[in-house]
C-alpha positions in Angstrom: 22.7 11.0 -5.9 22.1 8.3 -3.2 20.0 8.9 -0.5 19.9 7.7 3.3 17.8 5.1 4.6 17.0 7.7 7.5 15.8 10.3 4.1 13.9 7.1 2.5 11.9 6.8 5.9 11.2 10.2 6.5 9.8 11.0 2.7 7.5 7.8 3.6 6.3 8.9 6.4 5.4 12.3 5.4 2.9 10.7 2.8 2.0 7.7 5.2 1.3 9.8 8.3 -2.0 11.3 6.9 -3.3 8.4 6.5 -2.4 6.8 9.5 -5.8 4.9 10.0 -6.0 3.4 7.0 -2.4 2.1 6.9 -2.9 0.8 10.2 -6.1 -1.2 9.0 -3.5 -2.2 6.2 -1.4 -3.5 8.8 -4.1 -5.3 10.3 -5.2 -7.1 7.3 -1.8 -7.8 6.2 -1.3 -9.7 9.6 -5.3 -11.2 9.4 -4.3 -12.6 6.2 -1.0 -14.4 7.2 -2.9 -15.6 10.0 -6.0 -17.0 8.0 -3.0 -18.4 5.4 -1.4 -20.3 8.1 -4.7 -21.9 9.8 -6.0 -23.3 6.4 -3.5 -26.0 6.6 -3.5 -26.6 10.0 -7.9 -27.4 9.8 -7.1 -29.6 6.9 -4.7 -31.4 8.8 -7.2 -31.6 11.4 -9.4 -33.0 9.2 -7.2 -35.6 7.6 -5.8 -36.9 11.2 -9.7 -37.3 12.2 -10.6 -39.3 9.0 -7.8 -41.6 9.2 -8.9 -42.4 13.1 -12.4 -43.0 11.9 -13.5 -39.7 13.8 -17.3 -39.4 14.5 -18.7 -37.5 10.8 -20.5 -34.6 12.7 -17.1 -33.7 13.6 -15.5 -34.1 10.3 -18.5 -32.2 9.2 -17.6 -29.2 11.6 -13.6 -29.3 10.8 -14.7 -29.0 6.9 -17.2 -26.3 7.5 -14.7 -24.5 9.4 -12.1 -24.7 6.5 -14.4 -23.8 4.1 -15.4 -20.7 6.3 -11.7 -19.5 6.8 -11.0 -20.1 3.1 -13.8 -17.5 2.2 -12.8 -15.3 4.9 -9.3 -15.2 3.6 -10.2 -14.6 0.4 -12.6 -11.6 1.7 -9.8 -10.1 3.7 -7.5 -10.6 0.7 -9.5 -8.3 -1.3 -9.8 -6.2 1.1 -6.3 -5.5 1.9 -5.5 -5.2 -1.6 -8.2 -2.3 -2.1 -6.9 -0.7 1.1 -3.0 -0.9 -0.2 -4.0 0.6 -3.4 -6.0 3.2 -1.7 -3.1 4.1 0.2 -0.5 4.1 -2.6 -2.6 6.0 -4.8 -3.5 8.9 -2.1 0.2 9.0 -0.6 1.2 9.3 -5.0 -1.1 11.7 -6.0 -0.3 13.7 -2.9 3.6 13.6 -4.0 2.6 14.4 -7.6 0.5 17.5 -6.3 4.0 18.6 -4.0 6.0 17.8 -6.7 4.0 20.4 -8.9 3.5 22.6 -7.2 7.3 22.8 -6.2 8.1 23.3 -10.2 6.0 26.2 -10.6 7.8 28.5 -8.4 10.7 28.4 -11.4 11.1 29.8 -14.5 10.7 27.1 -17.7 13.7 26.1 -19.4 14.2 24.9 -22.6 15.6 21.0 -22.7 19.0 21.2 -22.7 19.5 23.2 -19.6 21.2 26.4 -21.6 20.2 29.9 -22.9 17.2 32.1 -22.0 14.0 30.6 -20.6 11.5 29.6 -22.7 8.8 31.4 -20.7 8.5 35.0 -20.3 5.3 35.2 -18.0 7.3 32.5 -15.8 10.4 34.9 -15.3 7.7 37.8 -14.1 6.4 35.5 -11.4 9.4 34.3 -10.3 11.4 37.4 -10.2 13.9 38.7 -12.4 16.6 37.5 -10.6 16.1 34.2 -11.3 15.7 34.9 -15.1 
């Protein structure tokens, strides 16, 4: 049974949109740690264009302070956005898992196969004997 994009969407967003904070701070550090991957190479460019011009070293020391400064903070964001994504993914699947059994309780057990009488009596009384 295929489902639509627009049915995909909406069963993420009923999980997602508790957490809205915190998958906006994903966001956030997703985009922070693009941003950090992209300047890394543009410092040590920086760098390399200064030391082939015979740049002044105080500034060569600066341009590899600041690469060594946006390496560690990339690698600090990095963490971080991978303990906020599996924060999120574990809450929005434990939250579906809870949904999900709850949802099963409400009918009566079967036995595999999908024929004959269910397997459990006690579930028929709490489901009704209609269902039964």
């Amino acid at each position: 049974m295929a489902l639509s994009v627009n049915r995909y969407g909406s069963l993420l967003a009923t999980y997602l949109r508790p957490q809205g904070m915190r998958v906006l701070l994903l966001i956030v550090l997703l985009l922070g740690n693009i941003g950090l991957q992209l300047a890394n190479p543009q410092i040590l460019a920086l760098f390399i264009d200064t030391a082939t011009m015979r740049g002044a070293l105080q500034t060569l020391v600066y341009i590899a302070l600041a690469f060594l400064v946006v390496a560690i903070l990339g690698q600090m964001v990095a963490v971080t956005e991978t303990y906020v994504a599996e924060n999120v993914g574990l809450t929005a699947t434990n939250k579906l898992r809870a949904d999900l059994t709850l949802t099963q309780g409400q009918y009566p057990a079967w036995p595999a196969g999908g024929g004959g009488k269910p397997a459990s009596r006690p579930a028929c009384r709490r489901v009704g004997a209609r269902y039964c």
